[in-house]
RODO-940088 format. One record per residue (C-alpha): x, y, z. Coordinates in steps of 0.2 Angstrom, whole numbers, padded with zeros to 4 digits, always signed. Last residue first. Example, Ala and Ser with C-alpha at 12.3 -4.5 7.8 and 13.67 -1.06 7.14 Angstrom:
BEGIN
+0068-0005+0036 +0062-0022+0039 
//
This chain:
BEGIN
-0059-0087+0066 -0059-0075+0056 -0069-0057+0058 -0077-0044+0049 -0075-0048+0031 -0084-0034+0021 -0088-0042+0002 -0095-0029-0010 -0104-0033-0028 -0105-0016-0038 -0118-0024-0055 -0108-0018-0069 -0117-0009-0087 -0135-0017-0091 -0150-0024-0085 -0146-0017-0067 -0154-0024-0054 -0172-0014-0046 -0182-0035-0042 -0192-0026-0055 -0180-0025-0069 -0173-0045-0065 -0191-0050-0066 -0192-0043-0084 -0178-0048-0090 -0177-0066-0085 -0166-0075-0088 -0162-0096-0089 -0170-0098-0107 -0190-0093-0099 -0187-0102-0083 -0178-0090-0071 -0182-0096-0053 -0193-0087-0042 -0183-0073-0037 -0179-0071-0018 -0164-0060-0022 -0152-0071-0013 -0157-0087-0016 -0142-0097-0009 -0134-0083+0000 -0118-0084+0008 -0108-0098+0014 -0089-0105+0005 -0079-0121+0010 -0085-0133-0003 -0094-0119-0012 -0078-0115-0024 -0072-0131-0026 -0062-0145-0017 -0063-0164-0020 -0077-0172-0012 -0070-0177+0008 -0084-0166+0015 -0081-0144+0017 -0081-0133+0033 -0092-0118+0036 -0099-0112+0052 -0109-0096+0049 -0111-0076+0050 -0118-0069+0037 -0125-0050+0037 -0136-0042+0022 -0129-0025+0015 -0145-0016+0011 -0146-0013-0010 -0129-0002-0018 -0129-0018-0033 -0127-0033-0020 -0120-0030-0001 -0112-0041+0008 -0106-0043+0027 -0095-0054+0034 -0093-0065+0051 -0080-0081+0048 -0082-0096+0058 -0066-0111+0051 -0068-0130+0048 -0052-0139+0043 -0052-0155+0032 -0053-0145+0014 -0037-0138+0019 -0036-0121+0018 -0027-0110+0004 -0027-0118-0012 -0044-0107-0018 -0049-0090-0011 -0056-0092+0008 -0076-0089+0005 -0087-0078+0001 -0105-0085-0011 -0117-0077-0021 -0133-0085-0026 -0146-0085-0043 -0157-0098-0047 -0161-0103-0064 -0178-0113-0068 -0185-0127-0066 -0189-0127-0050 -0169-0126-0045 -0156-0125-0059 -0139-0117-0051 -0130-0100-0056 -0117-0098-0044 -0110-0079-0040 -0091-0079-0031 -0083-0069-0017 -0065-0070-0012 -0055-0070+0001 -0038-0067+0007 -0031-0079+0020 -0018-0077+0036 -0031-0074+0048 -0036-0058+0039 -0026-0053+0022 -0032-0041+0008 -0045-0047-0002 -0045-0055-0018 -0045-0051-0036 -0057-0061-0054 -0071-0064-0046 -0077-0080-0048 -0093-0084-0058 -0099-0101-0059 -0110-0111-0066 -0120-0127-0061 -0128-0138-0074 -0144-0138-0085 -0134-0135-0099 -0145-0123-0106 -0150-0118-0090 -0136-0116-0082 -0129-0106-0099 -0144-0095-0098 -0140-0088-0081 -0120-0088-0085 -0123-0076-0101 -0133-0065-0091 -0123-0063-0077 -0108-0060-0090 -0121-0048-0100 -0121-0038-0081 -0102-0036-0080 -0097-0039-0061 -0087-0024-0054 -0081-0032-0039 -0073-0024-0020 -0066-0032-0010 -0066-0026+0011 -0054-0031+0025 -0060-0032+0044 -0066-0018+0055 -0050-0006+0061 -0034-0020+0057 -0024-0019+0071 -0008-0009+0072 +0007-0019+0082 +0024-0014+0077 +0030-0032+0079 +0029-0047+0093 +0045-0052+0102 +0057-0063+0098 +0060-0083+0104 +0050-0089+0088 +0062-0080+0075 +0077-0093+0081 +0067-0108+0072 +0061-0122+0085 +0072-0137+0086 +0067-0143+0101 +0052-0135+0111 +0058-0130+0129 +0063-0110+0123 +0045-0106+0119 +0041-0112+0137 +0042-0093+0142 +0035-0086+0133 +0020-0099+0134 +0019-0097+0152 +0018-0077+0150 +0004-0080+0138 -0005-0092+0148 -0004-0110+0147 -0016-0123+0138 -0020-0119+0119 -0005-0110+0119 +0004-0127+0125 -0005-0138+0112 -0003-0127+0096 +0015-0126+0101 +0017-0144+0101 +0008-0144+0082 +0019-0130+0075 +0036-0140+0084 +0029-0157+0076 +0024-0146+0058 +0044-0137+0057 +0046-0142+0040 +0027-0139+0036 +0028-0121+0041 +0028-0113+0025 +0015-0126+0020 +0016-0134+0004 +0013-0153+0009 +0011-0163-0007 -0005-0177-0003 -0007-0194-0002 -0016-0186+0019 -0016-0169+0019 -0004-0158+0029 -0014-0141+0034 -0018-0145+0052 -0004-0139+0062 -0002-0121+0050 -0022-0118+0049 -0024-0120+0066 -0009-0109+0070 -0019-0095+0058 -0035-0098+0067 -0026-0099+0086 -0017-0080+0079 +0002-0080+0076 +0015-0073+0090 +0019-0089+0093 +0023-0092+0074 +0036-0079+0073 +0038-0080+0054 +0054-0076+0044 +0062-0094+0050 +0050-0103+0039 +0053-0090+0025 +0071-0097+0022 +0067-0115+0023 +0054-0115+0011 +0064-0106-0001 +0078-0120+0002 +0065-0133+0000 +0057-0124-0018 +0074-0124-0025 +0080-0142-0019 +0061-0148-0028 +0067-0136-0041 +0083-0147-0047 +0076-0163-0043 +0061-0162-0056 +0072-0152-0068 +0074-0165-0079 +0053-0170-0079 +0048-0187-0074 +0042-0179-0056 +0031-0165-0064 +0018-0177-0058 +0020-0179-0042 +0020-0158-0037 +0034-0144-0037 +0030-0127-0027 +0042-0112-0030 +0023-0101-0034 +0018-0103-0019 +0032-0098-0008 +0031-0079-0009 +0012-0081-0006 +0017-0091+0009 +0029-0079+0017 +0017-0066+0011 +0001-0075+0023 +0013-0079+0037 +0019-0060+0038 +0000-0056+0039 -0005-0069+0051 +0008-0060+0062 -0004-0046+0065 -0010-0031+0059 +0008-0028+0053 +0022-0013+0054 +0038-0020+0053 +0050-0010+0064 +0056-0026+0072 +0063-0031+0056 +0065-0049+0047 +0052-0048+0036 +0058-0034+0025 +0077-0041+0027 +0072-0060+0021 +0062-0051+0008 +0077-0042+0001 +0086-0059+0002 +0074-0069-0009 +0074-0055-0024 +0055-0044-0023 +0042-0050-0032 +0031-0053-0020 +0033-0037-0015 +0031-0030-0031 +0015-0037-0036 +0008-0032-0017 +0012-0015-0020 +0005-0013-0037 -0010-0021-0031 -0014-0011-0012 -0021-0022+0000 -0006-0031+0002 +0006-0015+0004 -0008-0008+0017 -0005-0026+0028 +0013-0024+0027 +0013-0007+0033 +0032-0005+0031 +0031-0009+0014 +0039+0005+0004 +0048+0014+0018 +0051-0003+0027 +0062-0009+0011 +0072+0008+0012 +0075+0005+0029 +0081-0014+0026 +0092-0007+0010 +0099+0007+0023 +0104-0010+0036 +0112-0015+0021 +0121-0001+0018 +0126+0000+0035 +0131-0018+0037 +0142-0019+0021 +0152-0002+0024 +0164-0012+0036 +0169-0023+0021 +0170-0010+0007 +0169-0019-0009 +0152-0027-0005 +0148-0040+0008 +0134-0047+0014 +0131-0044+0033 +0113-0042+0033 +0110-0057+0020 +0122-0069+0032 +0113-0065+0048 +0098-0069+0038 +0103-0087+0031 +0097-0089+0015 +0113-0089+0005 +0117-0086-0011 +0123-0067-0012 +0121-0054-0025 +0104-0049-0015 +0113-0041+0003 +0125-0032-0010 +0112-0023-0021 +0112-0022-0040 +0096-0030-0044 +0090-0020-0027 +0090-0004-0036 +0083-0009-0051 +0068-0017-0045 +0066-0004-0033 +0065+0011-0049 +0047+0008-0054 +0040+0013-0036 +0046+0028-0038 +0029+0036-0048 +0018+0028-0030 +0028+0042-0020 +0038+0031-0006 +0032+0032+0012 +0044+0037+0026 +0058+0042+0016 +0073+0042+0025 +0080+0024+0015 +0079+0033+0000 +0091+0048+0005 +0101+0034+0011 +0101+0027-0004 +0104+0043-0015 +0118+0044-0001 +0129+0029-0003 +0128+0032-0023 +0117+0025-0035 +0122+0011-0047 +0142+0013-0050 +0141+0001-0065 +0123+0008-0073 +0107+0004-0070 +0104+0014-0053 +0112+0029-0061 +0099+0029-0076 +0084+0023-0064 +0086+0042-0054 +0089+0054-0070 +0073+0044-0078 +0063+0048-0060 +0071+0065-0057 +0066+0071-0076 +0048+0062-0076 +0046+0070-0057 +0051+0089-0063 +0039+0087-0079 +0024+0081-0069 +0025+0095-0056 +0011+0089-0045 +0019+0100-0029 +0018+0084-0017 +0026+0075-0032 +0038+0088-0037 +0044+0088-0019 +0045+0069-0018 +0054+0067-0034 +0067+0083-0031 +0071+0074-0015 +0077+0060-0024 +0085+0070-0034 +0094+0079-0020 +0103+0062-0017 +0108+0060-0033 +0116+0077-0037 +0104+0090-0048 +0110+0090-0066 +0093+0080-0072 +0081+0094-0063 +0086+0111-0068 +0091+0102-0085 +0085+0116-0096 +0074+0127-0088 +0055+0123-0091 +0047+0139-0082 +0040+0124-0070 +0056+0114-0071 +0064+0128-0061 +0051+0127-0048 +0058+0107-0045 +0075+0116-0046 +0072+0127-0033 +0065+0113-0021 +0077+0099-0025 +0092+0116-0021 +0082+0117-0004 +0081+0100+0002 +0096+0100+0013 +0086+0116+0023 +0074+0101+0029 +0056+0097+0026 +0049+0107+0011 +0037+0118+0014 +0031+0127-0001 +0024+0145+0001 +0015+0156-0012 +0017+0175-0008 +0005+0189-0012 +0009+0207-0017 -0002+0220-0012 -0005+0237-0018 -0011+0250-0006 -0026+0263-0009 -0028+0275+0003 -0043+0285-0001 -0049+0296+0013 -0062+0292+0026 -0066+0308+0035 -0083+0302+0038 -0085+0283+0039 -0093+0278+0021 -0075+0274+0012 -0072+0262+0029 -0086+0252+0024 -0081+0249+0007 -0063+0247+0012 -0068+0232+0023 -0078+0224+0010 -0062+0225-0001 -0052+0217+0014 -0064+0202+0014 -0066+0201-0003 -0046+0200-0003 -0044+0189+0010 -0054+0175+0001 -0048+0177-0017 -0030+0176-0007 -0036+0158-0002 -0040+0154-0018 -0022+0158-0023 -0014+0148-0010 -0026+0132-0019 -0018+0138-0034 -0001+0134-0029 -0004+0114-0026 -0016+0112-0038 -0002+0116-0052 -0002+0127-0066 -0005+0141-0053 +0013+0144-0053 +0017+0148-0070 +0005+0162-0073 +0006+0168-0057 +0022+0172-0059 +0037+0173-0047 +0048+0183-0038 +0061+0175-0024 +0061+0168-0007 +0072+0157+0002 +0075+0149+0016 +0062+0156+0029 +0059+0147+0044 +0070+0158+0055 +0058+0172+0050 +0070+0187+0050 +0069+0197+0035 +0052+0191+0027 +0044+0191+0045 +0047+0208+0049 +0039+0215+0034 +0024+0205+0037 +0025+0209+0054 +0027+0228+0052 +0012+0227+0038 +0000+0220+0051 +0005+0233+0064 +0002+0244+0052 -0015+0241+0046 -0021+0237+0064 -0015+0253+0073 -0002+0252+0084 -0003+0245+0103 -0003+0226+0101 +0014+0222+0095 +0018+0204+0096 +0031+0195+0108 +0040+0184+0094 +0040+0166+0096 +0053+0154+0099 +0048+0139+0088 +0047+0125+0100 +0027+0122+0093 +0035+0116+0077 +0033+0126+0060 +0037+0117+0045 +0053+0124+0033 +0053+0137+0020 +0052+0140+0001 +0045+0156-0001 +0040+0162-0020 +0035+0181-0023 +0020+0184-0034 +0017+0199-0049 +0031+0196-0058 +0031+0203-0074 +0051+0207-0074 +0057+0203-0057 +0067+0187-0062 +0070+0172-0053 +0066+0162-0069 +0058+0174-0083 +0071+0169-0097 +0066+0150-0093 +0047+0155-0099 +0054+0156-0116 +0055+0139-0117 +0035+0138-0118 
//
């Protein structure tokens, strides 16, 4: 396909023109239209009129179809032209039946448009089409800033070549001494929403960024972290802040989505500390910023009986100076009554506290009381009487966007697992469970889970399914009201809405679960655990995944 390279820009074979031009807005002046010639040529006026002096036009060229509809993109444009063109033949037709209809046969050449967003776009745009006809280097030479432009385009476009070319190009100047310049971040830090194939390349530009080469935990020390130009240091970090929000600025989308949450919570200490810290954050409530604080802190926890190892002392000061710097990420008066609940009553007695707000419990617990007791203008303005609280609880609440009806998961529970887990009750006449493997995304500061349990009741094996707060979250001392909805292999979804606390017994999966003891009303399973021929009629799947959905409509 190298040839294709010779035909670039050139008139040979063409039988397309390519604009690239910029989005209308409604204060584009507009042009008084002619309404007294003819149709036909008052439609080929503004055609040609437009191609010399729309203002939107940046460039235009020829091009092939050939190579253009390799993408969806472009050949979409070209079903469109399908449409037109039936329409104009029809008209033809008609007009060849009028008397005194003569022929007059015109040749028309179509355009293909790409909208790009700005005129600083326009050499990304040329070379991602470049790539098309496989040009040598059209992408890799382009400056880095217009890279990143390239990326998005190609993406939009579905040039797989042009992105792989920007995307190497990209991680091999973030991984070397210089990393990327001031304006491939900036570039980075306009994007409103990262293409998923960038993704890759964050890890590598925040290993080599100024706000996370630093030790401290304080904030105001991250966004003020130096590099080798002093008073470049708070602009570039305030870029690394934008560039954070434009991958995880919906907070609650970033959870919900896996790639997204693995890289957040993956993300170096201080570049969380500047993603949390930001009024432009966009959450369904504070309980989310709660919910990654402690997901972040999780894994930094050190328990009794590590104690006689070497490092005991050495991660127990790690796992406090984490635990200190998310404590002051979250503004906890801002959080929901079930999510403060959970905070004020979470310390166990004998028991390791691993709260994110367990250094600052008395001030958690006062502020409880007074929201439980004042208005919100009151509490505002009281927030300031309780000692010692973190500076984060005397701002304001986030870019509010509430969640639209709850969080959903979805499992894919293999049938022969369900099997497997009936007969093994039975066998061992014992309890089995089955937990799905994900969780939810975020509501009252939790993600959930759903489970199936295989008990033995009348002999036989019983089948329920359970949704509950996914392990190591909740105290087993705190009672919550939760309202979901489930639905088992496509059948009605079936609507639970319960109390649910657990006893002193040590915690498992039904302890603070509800759902569905006998959810299926089979008589119980006797014949090994299954059975086959009850499970057919009840209209379950005797093979492949059985599609188990949780909907959690509220928390409280």
């Amino acid at each position: 396909m190298a040839y294709l390279a010779n035909y670039f820009k050139r008139q040979d074979l063409s039988d397309i023109d390519v604009v690239i031009r910029l989005p209308r807005t409604e204060t584009t002046q507009q042009v008084p239209k002619d309404i007294t010639s003819p149709p036909l040529k008052r439609a080929r006026r503004e055609a040609d009129e437009a191609a010399d002096t729309d203002p939107l036009q940046l460039s235009s060229f020829p091009a092939h179809k050939l190579v253009m509809f390799s993408t969806e993109y472009i050949k979409a444009q070209g079903r469109h032209w399908q449409a037109q063109r039936s329409a104009s033949d029809t008209c033809q037709k008609d007009k060849s039946r009028t008397p005194g209809g003569g022929k007059n046969e015109v040749t028309e050449r179509f355009s293909v448009h790409l909208t790009i967003d700005s005129a600083e776009q326009l050499p990304a745009a040329e070379a991602v089409i470049a790539a098309m006809y496989r040009v040598p280097g059209a992408v890799s030479t382009l400056q880095q800033q217009q890279l990143v432009h390239a990326v998005v385009i190609a993406d939009m476009v579905g040039v797989e070549v042009a992105t792989e070319q920007a995307v190497k190009s990209l991680t091999t100047a973030a991984q070397s001494e210089q990393g990327l310049s001031a304006a491939a971040l900036e570039a980075l830090a306009r994007l409103a929403a990262w293409p998923a194939c960038l993704l890759q390349l964050l890890p590598t530009v925040l290993k080599s960024a100024p706000c996370c080469s630093i030790e401290s935990s304080r904030v105001e020390d991250i966004t003020a972290a130096p590099s080798s130009s002093i008073t470049a240091a708070p602009i570039i970090n305030r870029s690394m802040q934008q560039l954070l929000l434009g991958v995880f600025g919906d907070l609650d989308a970033a959870c919900a989505d896996k790639q997204l949450k693995q890289l957040l919570l993956s993300l170096p200490l201080p570049a969380l500390q500047l993603l949390l810290s930001s009024d432009q954050l966009r959450v369904a409530s504070e309980d989310t910023v709660l919910y990654v604080a402690q997901k972040y802190l999780d894994p930094y926890t050190v328990y009794e009986a590590e104690e006689e190892e070497p490092d005991f002392n050495n991660n127990l000061k790690l796992y406090e100076d984490v635990q200190a710097a998310l404590a002051q990420l979250v503004r906890a008066p801002h959080l929901s009554h079930f999510a403060l609940c959970c905070a004020a009553l979470t310390h166990e007695p004998d028991s390791n506290s691993d709260h994110v707000l367990d250094g600052h419990l008395s001030q958690v617990q006062s502020l409880l009381s007074l929201k439980q007791t004042a208005t919100t203008e009151q509490v505002a303005a009281s927030i300031g009487d309780l000692e010692d609280v973190p500076a984060s609880w005397l701002l304001g609440p986030r870019q509010i966007v509430p969640l639209a009806d709850g969080v959903r998961l979805e499992w894919r529970l293999p049938v022969e697992q369900m099997r497997q887990a009936c007969r093994d009750s039975f066998a061992q006449q014992d309890t089995v469970d089955i937990i799905c493997p994900e969780s939810s995304a975020p509501i009252g500061g939790l993600d959930w889970q759903l489970y199936v349990q295989c008990v033995q009741q009348g002999g036989g094996t019983v089948v329920g399914l359970y949704a509950g707060p996914s392990p190591g979250q909740l105290s087993r001392y705190m009672w919550y009201k939760c309202r979901f909805t489930v639905t088992w292999g496509g059948e009605q979804p079936l609507l639970c809405s319960r109390w649910s606390g657990s006893s002193n017994a040590a915690p498992t999966p039904g302890s603070r679960s509800r759902g569905f003891d006998k959810l299926f009303e089979l008589d119980p399973m006797t014949v090994g655990g299954w059975d086959e021929a009850a499970w057919a009629a009840a209209r379950l799947p005797t093979s492949g995944d059985m599609l188990l959905q949780l909907h959690i409509h509220s928390v409280g």
